[in-house]
Legacy VTK file of the C-alpha trace (Angstrom):
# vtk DataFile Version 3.0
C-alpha trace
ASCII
DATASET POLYDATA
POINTS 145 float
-12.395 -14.898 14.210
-10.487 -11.726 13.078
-10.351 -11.011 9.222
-6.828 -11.343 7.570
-6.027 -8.750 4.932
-3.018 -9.009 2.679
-1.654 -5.794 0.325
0.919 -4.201 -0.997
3.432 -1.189 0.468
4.275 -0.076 -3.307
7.404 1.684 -3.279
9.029 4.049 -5.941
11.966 6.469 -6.157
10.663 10.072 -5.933
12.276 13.588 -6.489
13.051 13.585 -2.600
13.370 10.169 -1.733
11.253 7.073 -1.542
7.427 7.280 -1.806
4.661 4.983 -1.185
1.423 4.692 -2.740
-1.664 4.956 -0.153
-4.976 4.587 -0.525
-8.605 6.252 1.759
-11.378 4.497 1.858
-14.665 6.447 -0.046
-17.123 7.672 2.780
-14.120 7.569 4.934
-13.830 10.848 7.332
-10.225 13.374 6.196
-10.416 14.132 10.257
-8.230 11.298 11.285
-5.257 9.192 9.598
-7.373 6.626 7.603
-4.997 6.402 4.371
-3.515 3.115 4.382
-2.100 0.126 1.696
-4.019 -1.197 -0.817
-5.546 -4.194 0.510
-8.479 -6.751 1.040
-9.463 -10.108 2.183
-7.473 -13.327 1.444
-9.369 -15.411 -0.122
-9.788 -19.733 1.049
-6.828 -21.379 -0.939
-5.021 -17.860 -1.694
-1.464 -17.389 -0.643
-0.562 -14.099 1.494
0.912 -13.101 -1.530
-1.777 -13.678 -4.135
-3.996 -11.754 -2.586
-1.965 -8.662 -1.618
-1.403 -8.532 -5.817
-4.623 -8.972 -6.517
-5.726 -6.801 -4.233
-3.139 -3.867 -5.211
-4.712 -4.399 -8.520
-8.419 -4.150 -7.831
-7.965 -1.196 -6.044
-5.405 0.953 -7.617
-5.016 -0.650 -11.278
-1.654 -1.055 -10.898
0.010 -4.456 -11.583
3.167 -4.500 -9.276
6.201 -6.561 -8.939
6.855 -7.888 -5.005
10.101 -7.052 -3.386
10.301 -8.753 -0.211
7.985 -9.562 2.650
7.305 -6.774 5.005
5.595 -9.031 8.061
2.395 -8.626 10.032
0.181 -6.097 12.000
-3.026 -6.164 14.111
-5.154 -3.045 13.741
-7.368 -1.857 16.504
-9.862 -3.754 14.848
-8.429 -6.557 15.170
-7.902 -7.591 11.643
-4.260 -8.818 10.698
-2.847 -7.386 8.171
-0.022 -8.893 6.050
2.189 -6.652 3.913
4.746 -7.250 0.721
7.008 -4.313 -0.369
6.328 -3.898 -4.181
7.126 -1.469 -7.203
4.917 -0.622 -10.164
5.335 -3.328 -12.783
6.392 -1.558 -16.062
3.502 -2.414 -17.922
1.851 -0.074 -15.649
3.760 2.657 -15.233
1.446 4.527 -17.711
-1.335 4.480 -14.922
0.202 6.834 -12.654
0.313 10.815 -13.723
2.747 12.845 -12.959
1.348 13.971 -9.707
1.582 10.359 -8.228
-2.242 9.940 -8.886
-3.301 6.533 -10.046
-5.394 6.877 -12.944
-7.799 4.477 -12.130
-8.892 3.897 -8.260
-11.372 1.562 -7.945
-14.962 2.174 -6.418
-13.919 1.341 -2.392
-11.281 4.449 -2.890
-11.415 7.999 -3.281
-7.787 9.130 -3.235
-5.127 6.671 -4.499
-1.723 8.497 -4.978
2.279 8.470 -3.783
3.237 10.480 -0.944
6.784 10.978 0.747
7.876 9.128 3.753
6.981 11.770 6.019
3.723 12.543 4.355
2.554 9.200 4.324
3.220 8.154 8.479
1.083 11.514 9.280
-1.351 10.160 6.807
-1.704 6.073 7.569
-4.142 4.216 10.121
-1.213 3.625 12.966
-0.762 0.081 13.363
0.011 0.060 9.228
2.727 2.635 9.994
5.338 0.044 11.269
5.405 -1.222 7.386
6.978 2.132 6.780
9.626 1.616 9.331
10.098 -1.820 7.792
10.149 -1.245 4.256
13.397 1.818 5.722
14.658 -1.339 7.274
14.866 -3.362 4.100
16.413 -0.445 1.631
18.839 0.983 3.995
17.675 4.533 3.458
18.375 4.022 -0.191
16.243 3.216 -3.627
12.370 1.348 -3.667
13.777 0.109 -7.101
LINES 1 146
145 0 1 2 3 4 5 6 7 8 9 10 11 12 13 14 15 16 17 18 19 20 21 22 23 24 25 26 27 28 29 30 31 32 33 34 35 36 37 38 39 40 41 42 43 44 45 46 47 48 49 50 51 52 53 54 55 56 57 58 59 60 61 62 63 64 65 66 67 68 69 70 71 72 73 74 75 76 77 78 79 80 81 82 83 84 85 86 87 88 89 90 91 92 93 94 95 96 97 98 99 100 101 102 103 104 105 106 107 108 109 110 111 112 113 114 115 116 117 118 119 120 121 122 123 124 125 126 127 128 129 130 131 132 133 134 135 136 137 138 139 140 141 142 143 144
């Protein structure tokens, strides 16, 4: 049975527009797009939801706040994941420097940091790139706040 993943598309308003926060996997190759959301396993009794927060957390430090549902996807692995839009929760606001960088990635990550739009579909594994298209869907072309 495939794995189901749930994370977080964390959104925030940047000099040039909306940017999203994207994480690569340590001992992951820079050759290919492999940047994609923070996210992990759902755990038995979890909600889709739960988990995507949790999971944001563990791997970026960040607590966020969730903005809307953002659907499904089925990587060429075959895992599912599920995806929330989200912003950075004030009390963590403090954990990203002024480059974008997360302060604190966790030990599966090497890079955790915001990138533009346009940055971040050259960047992300391709089925994960639709939540991009979704999350433009959902603000209109306007603010992540």
């Amino acid at each position: 049975m495939p794995a189901i993943s749930a994370g977080c598309l964390v959104a925030r308003d940047g000099l040039q527009g909306i940017e999203v926060l994207l994480v690569h996997p340590r001992r992951a190759t820079f050759q290919r797009p492999l940047f994609g959301i923070p996210k992990g396993l759902v755990e038995e009794g979890e909600s889709l939801e739960t988990a995507a927060m949790r999971e944001t957390y563990e791997e970026t430090g960040l607590r966020v706040r969730i903005r809307g549902a953002l659907g499904s996807v089925r990587q060429k692995s075959g895992k599912t994941v599920h995806a929330f839009w989200a912003t950075v929760a004030p009390e963590s606001q403090s954990a990203v420097d002024a480059h974008g960088r997360c302060q604190t990635p966790d030990a599966e990550n090497d890079v955790c940091r915001f990138y533009s739009i346009e940055q971040a579909r050259g960047l992300m594994i391709p089925a994960q790139r639709e939540f991009l298209d979704r999350l433009a869907a959902l603000t209109r072309g306007g603010t992540a706040a």
